[in-house]
FIVEX-787153 format. One record per residue (C-alpha): residue in one letter; x, y, z. Coordinates in steps of 0.5 Angstrom, whole numbers, plus 500, padded with zeros to 3 digits. Example, Ala and Ser with C-alpha at 12.3 -4.5 7.8 and 13.67 -1.06 7.14 Angstrom:
BEGIN
A525491516 S527498514 
***
This chain:
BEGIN
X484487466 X479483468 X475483473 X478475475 X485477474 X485484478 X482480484 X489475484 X493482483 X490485490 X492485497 X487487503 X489492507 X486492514 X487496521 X482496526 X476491523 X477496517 X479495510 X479496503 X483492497 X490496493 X492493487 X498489489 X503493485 X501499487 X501497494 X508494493 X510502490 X507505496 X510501501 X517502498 X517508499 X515508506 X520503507 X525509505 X521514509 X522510516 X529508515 X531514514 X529515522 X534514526 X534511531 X529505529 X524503535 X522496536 X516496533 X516500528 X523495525 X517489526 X513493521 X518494516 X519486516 X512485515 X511491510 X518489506 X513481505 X508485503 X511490497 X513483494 X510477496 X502478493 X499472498 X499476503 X495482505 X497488510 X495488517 X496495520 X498493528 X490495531 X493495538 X498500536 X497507541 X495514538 X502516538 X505510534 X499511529 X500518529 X508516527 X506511521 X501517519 X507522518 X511517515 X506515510 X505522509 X513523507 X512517503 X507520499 X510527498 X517523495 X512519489 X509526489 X515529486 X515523479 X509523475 X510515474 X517510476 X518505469 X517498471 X525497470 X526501476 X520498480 X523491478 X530493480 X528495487 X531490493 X527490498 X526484501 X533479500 X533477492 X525477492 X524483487 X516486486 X513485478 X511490475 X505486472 X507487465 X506494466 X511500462 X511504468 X507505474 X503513475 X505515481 X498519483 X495512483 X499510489 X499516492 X491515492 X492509496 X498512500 X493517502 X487512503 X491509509 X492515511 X484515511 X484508513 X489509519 X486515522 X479512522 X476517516 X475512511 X470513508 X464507509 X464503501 X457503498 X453497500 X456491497 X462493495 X469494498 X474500495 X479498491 X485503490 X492504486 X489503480 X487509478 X487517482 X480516483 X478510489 X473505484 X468499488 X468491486 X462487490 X463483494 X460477496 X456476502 
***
């Protein structure tokens, strides 16, 4: 994949005046699975149903990026840390999830994720960038090199792309 087209597949995802970018299908995967993982508590606080509704958007819809709540408490942080941790476990228990699948998934209406083209998504991709946002959520993420941001999801390893000043 090119280095244009991977910049019109990614997603910024922020908390706290931090960030880094996920390739947007591996973001969609990840949020679906958290999405699974807070709907199975019960029952749902009010916060945390608003940040379903935004994650839903977000797993589908690739304009927009993912904004963790910075005014969020330690305790609420500390839930989402949780959940994320669970979503991460559940894609650890396949090694990829095929593309039919991915596509199939109603997460927001009649608006399905696209795969991108791919046969199948690895699951240890997104797992990395599950546990990313963990980093990212907990404020342990480490700083990217000079001049670069992270880019997760599209491999195990978390990779660099410039950016510009």
């Amino acid at each position: 994949m090119s280095v244009g087209a991977l910049m019109t597949a990614t997603q910024f995802v922020s908390h706290g005046g931090e960030g880094l970018w996920a390739y947007d299908v591996a973001l969609g995967v990840f949020l679906k699975h958290l999405i699974d993982a807070t709907e199975a508590q019960e029952p749902l606080p009010e916060w945390l149903g608003t940040a379903v509704q935004d994650w839903r958007r977000t797993a589908c819809i690739s304009d927009y990026g993912l904004n963790f709540d910075a005014g969020w408490s330690s305790e609420q942080i500390a839930t989402v840390v949780a959940l994320v941790e669970r979503a991460c476990a559940a894609l650890g228990a396949r090694e990829s999830i095929p593309s039919i699948e991915v596509e199939s998934w109603r997460i927001l209406g009649d608006v399905r994720m696209s795969a991108r083209g791919a046969a199948s998504i690895p699951t240890a991709n997104v797992s990395a960038l599950g546990r990313a946002i963990r980093s990212l959520l907990t404020g342990t993420l480490p700083a990217s090199p000079s001049g670069t941001a992270w880019l997760y999801g599209t491999q195990e390893a978390p990779s660099t792309i410039g950016m510009r000043r």
